[in-house]
ZAMARGU-4260 file (C-alpha; in steps of 0.2 Angstrom, whole numbers, plus 5000, padded with zeros to 4 digits):
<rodrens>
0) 5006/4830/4994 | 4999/4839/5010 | 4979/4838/5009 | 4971/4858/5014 | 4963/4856/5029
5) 4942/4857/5027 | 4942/4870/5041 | 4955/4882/5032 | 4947/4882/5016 | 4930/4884/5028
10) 4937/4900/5034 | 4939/4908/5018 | 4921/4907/5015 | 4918/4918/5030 | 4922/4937/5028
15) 4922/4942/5045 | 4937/4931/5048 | 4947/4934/5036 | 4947/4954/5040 | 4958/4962/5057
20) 4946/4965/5071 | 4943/4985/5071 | 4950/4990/5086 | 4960/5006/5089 | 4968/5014/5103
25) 4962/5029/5111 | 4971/5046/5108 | 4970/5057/5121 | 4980/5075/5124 | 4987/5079/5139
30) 5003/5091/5147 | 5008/5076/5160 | 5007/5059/5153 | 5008/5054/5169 | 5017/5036/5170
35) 5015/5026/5153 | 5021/5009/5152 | 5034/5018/5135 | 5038/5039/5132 | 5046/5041/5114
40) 5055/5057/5111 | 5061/5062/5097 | 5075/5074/5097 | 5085/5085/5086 | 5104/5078/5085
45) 5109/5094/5088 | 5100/5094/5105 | 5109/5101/5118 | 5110/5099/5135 | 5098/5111/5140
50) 5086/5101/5130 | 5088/5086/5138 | 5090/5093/5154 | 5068/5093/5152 | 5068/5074/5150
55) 5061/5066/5163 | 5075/5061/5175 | 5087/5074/5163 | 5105/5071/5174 | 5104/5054/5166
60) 5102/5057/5149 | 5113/5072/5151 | 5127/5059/5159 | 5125/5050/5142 | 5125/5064/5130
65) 5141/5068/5139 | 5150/5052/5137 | 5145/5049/5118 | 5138/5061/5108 | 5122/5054/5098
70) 5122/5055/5079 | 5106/5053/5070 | 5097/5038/5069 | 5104/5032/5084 | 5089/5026/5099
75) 5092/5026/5117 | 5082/5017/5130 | 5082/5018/5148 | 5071/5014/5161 | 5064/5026/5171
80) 5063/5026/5191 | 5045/5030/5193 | 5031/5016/5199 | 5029/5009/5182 | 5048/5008/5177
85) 5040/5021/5162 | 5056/5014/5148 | 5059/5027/5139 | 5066/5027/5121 | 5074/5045/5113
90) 5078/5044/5094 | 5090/5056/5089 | 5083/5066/5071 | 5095/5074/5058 | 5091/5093/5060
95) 5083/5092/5043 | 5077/5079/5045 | 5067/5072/5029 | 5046/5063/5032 | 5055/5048/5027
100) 5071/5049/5039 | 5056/5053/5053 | 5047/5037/5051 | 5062/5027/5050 | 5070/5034/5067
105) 5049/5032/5073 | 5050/5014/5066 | 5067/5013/5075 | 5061/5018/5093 | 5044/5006/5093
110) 5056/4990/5088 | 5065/4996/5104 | 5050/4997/5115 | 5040/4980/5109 | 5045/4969/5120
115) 5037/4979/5133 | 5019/4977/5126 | 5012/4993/5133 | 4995/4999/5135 | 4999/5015/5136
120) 5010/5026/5125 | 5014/5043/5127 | 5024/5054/5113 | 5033/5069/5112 | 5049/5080/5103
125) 5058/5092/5105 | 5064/5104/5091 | 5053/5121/5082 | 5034/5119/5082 | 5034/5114/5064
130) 5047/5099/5068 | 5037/5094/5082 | 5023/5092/5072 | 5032/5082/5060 | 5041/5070/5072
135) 5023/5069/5083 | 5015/5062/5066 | 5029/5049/5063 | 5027/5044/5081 | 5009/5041/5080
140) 5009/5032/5063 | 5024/5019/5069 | 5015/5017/5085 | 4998/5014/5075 | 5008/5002/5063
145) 5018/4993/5077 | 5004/4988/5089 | 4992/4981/5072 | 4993/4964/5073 | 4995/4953/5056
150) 4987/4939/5053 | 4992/4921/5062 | 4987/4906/5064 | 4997/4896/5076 | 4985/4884/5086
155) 4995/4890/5104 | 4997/4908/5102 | 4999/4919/5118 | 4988/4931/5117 | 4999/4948/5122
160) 4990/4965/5127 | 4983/4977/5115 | 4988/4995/5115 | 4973/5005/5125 | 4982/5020/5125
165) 4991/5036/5116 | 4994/5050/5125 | 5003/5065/5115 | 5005/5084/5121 | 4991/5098/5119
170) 5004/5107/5104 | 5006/5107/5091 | 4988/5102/5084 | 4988/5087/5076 | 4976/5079/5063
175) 4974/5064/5072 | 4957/5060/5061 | 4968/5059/5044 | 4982/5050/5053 | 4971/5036/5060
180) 4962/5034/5044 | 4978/5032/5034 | 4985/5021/5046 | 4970/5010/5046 | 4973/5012/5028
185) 4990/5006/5028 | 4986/4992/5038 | 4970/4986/5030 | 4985/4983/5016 | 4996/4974/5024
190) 4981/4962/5034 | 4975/4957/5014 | 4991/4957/5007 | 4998/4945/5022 | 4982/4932/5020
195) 4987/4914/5014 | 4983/4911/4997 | 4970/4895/5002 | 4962/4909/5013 | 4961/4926/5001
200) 4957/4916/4987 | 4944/4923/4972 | 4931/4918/4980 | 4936/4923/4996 | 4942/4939/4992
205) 4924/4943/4983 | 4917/4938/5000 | 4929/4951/5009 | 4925/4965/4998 | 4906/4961/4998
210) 4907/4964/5017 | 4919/4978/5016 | 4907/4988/5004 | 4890/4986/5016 | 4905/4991/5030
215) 4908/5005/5022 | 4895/5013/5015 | 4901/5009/4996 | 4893/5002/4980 | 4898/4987/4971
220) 4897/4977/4958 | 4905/4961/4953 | 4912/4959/4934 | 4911/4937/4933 | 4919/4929/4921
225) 4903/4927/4910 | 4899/4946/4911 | 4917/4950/4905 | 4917/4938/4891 | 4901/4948/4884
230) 4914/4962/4888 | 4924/4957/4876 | 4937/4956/4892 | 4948/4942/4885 | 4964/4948/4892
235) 4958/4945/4910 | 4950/4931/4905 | 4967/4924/4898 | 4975/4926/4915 | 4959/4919/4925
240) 4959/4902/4913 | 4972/4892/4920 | 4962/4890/4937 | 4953/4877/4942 | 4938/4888/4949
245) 4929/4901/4939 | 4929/4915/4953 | 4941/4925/4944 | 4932/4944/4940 | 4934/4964/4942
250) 4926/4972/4956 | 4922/4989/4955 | 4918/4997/4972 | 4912/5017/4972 | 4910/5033/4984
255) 4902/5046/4979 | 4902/5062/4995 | 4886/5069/4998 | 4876/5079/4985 | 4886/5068/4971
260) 4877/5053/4966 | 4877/5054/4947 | 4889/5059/4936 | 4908/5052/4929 | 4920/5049/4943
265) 4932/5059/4947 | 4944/5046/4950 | 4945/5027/4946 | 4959/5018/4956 | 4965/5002/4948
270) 4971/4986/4958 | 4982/4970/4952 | 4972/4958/4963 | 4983/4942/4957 | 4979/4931/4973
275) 4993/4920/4968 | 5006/4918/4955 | 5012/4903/4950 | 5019/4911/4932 | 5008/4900/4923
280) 5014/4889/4909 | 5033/4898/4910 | 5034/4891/4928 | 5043/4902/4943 | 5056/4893/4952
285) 5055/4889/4970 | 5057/4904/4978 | 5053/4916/4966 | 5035/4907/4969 | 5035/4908/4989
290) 5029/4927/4992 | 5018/4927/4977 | 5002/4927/4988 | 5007/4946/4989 | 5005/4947/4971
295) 4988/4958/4974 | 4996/4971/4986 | 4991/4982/4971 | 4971/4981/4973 | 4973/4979/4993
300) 4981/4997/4991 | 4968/5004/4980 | 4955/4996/4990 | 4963/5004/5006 | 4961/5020/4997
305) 4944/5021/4991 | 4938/5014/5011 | 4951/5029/5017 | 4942/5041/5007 | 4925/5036/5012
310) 4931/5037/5031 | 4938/5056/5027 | 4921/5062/5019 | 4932/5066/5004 | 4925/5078/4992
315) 4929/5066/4979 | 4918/5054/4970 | 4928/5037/4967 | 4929/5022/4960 | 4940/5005/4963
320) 4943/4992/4952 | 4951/4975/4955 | 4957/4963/4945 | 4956/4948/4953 | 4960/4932/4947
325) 4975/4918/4950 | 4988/4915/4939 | 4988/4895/4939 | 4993/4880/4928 | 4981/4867/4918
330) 4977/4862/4904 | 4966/4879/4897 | 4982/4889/4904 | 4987/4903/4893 | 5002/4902/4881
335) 5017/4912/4872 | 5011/4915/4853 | 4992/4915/4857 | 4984/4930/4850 | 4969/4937/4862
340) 4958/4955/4861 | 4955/4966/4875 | 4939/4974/4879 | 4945/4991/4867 | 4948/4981/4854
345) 4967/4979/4854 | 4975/4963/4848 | 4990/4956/4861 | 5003/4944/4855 | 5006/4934/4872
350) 5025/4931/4874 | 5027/4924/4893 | 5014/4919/4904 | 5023/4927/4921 | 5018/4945/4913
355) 5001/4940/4918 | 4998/4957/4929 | 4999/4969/4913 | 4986/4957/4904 | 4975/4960/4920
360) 4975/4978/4921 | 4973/4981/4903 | 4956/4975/4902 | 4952/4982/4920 | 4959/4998/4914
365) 4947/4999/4898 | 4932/4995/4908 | 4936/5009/4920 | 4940/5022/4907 | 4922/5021/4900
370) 4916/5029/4913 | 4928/5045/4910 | 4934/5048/4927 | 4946/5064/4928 | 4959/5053/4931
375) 4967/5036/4934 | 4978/5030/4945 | 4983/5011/4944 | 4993/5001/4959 | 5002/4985/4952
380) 5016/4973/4959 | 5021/4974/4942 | 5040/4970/4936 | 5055/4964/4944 | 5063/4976/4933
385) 5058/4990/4945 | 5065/4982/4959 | 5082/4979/4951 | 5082/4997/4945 | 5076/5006/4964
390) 5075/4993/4977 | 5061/4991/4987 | 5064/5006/4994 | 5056/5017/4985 | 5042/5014/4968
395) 5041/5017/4952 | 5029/5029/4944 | 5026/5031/4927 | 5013/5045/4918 | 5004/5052/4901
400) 5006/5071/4910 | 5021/5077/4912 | 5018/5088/4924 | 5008/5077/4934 | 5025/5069/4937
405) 5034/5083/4949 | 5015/5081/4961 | 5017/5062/4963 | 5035/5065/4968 | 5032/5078/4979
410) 5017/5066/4987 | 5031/5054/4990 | 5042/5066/4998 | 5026/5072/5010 | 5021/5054/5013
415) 5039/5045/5016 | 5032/5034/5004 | 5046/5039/4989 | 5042/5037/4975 | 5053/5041/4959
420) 5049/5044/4939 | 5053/5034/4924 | 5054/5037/4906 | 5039/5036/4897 | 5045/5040/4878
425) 5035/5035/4865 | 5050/5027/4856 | 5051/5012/4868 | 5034/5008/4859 | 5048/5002/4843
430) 5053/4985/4858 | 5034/4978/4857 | 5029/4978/4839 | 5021/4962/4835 | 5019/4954/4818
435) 5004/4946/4821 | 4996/4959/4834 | 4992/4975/4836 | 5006/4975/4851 | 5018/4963/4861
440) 5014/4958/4879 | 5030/4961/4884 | 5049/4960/4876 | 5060/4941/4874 | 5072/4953/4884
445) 5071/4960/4902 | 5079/4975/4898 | 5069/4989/4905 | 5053/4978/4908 | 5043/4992/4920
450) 5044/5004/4906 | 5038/4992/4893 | 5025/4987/4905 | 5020/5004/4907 | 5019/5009/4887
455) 5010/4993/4887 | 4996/4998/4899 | 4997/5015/4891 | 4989/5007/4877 | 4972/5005/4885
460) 4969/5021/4894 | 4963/5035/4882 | 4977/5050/4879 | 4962/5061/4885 | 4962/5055/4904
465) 4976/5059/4914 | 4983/5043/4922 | 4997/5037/4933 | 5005/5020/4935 | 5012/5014/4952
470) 5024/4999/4949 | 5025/4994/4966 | 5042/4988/4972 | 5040/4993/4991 | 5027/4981/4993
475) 5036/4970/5003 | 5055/4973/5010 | 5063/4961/5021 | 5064/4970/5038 | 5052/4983/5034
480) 5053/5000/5026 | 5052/5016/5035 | 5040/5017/5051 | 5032/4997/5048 | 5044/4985/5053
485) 5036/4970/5045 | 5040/4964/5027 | 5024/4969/5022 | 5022/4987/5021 | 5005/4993/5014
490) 5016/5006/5004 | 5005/5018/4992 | 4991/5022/5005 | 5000/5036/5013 | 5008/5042/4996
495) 4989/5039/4988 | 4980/5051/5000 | 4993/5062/5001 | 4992/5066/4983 | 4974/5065/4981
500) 4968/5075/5000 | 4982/5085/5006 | 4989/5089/4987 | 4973/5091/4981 | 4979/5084/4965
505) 4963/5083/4954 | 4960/5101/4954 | 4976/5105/4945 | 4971/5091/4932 | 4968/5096/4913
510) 4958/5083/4901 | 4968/5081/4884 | 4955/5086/4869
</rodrens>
């Protein structure tokens, strides 16, 4: 057995190194870029050769477009013949083109032009205003996401320059302050999701959001594991016992915008913050086990959201709460057939110990409902069963309104964060009646586990509070998904803000009585 090194279990004490360093690019407008290390274009694939004909160096990429015809998706570099040998990189757009086609073409041209390490990048498309805009915003976020380094920690690194520089056109206007914010957002998921497990332990995760909250602005308190048993919190604390360390807890980090310091919330975001999963007592295989330090992508989302808010001046007072705990083995380990209570008084008949992330929440979801927030919206690597159903292309979403269920599929939509809705009928209540509790943690069989999971979690968020469930199966993607080309995507930041800022989604919510 391999000893953990003092010095890395040293680091995770430290807060400041364990976050990315907060460096970002300037943004600057201007007609001539001049002569940038890369140029991205975006063009229509209809563009013809009047259009390319105002590229720089256009008889080139006219003597292309001549010889083969572009079809969408496809990326073209060159090398221009200026001082700097600019290497320019065109993606070619459908003409109606969706958000998510546009980040994956942006994601496209930036794998193209890394190997050139720029400093300065300048953008640009060609097409109608409004798909200039669009293409403009894809560009910046995959440029954004491209240059943010993840964490490593390779004793000989070679340190590569950082991008200093974005240069986009005058028009259209973009909102550059929302689209830095939700990047930084998005990567901010993707740095604590990425974290090794010795690193972003419980303890070192409570460290991190400590020094994230004074950062930020933003309240918190920390929920122990003392505090929740007088909460009656047993659920969590079932999930927390297996570990050798008692760090496990539920932190609740708050905004509030000016001029609304008392009063409910209007929105409680909820995070699975599993550190690490090893399935407990019903063991994961090998490699099922080997990602499962990205088992708390759900709280780093949440989290990501509340910080993004805060950074946008929101209008909206918020709270996050994060479960967050190990799933581990040893000798006080949860097991099938125990019986706990959660902190609203319902009675759970455990059946496995790898559904660990809905015994989490429940509790997490309880304490937050007593503060009445206006609504609920919970982010959870939750089921396999989700990925087996979508992919890790899009996530599952699940919700006690139905029509809150057509504005978190158009936030997807909006976002290039897709997301798509499942059934959430009380009949597949029938498939977790327990004998001996008041509900089953989950079903013997697989079938249809994401939904169960969300009926399950239905169980402890009062019918009077609109809530939604993210089951998050875009997490994590080999290659990447849409403009981040990494396997870790930070997906649900974009689709959060869009939903609760540009959608302005709590304003059309209406409270149960």
């Amino acid at each position: 057995m391999v000893k953990q090194g003092p010095q890395l279990r040293a680091r995770a004490r430290g807060p400041v190194a364990l976050l990315p360093a907060a460096i970002r690019p300037q943004i600057v407008r201007s007609r001539t870029p001049g002569e940038p290390d890369t140029l991205l274009v975006v063009m229509p694939e209809s563009a013809g050769r009047e259009s390319l004909a105002r590229l720089p160096e256009g008889e080139r990429w006219q003597a292309l477009h001549a010889r083969e015809r572009p079809r969408a998706g496809t990326v073209r570099t060159s090398a221009l013949a200026n001082r700097r040998q600019t290497l320019a990189v065109l993606g070619f757009a459908p003409d109606e083109a969706s958000v998510f086609e546009l980040l994956q073409l942006a994601g496209r041209m930036l794998k193209a032009a890394a190997a050139r390490a720029p400093q300065t990048v300048a953008l640009a498309a060609v097409g109608t205003p409004a798909r200039i805009q669009s293409a403009l915003e894809a560009l910046l976020a995959a440029t954004l996401a491209e240059h943010f380094a993840l964490p490593s920690f390779k004793s000989a690194e070679r340190a590569t320059p950082a991008l200093r520089r974005i240069v986009l056109p005058p028009e259209p206007a973009l909102d550059t302050r929302y689209a830095t914010v939700s990047a930084d957002g998005t990567n901010l998921a993707r740095w604590l999701t990425a974290l090794p497990p010795n690193m972003l332990d419980s303890r070192g995760y409570h460290s991190v959001l400590t020094h994230l909250a004074r950062r930020h602005g933003l309240a918190m308190s920390w929920h122990g594991e003392a505090a929740l048993r007088r909460a009656g919190a047993n659920a969590f604390l079932a999930v927390a016992a297996g570990s050798g360390h008692r760090d496990a807890g539920i932190a609740r980090l708050s905004y509030r915008p000016a001029r609304r310091r008392t009063g409910a919330p209007d929105l409680a975001l909820i995070g699975k913050g599993i550190v690490f999963d090893t399935g407990g007592v019903n063991l994961k295989p090998h490699k099922s086990m080997l990602e499962m330090h990205t088992d708390m992508g759900g709280s780093a989302v949440a989290l990501a959201t509340l910080i993004a808010l805060a950074e946008l001046n929101a209008p909206i007072a918020a709270d996050a709460w994060l479960a967050i705990s190990e799933n581990d083995i040893g000798p006080r380990a949860y097991r099938p057939q125990e019986v706990v209570r959660a902190a609203n008084g319902v009675t759970i008949q455990i059946v496995h110990s790898d559904a660990e992330g809905r015994m989490a929440l429940a509790d997490t979801l309880a304490l937050a409902a007593r503060t009445r927030p206006r609504l609920m919206l919970d982010f959870a690597t939750l089921t396999g069963a989700c990925v087996y159903a979508l992919t890790e292309r899009m996530s599952g979403v699940f919700t006690n309104r139905p029509q809150l269920a057509e504005r978190l599929l158009a936030a997807g939509r909006a976002s290039g964060e897709r997301v798509w809705p499942f059934p959430f009928d009380a009949d597949f209540d029938a498939d977790l009646d327990s004998k001996a509790a008041d509900i089953l943690q989950c079903a013997v069989e697989g079938k249809g586990d994401h939904i169960l999971a969300a009926r399950f979690l239905s169980r402890f968020v009062p019918r009077e509070i609109p809530w939604a469930h993210v089951d998050l199966s875009s997490a994590t993607r080999t290659g990447g998904l849409g403009h981040v080309n990494t396997d870790i995507t930070g997906f649900g930041v974009r689709f959060a803000l869009e939903l609760l800022v540009r959608q302005k989604v709590l304003q059309t919510l209406e409270r149960r009585t």
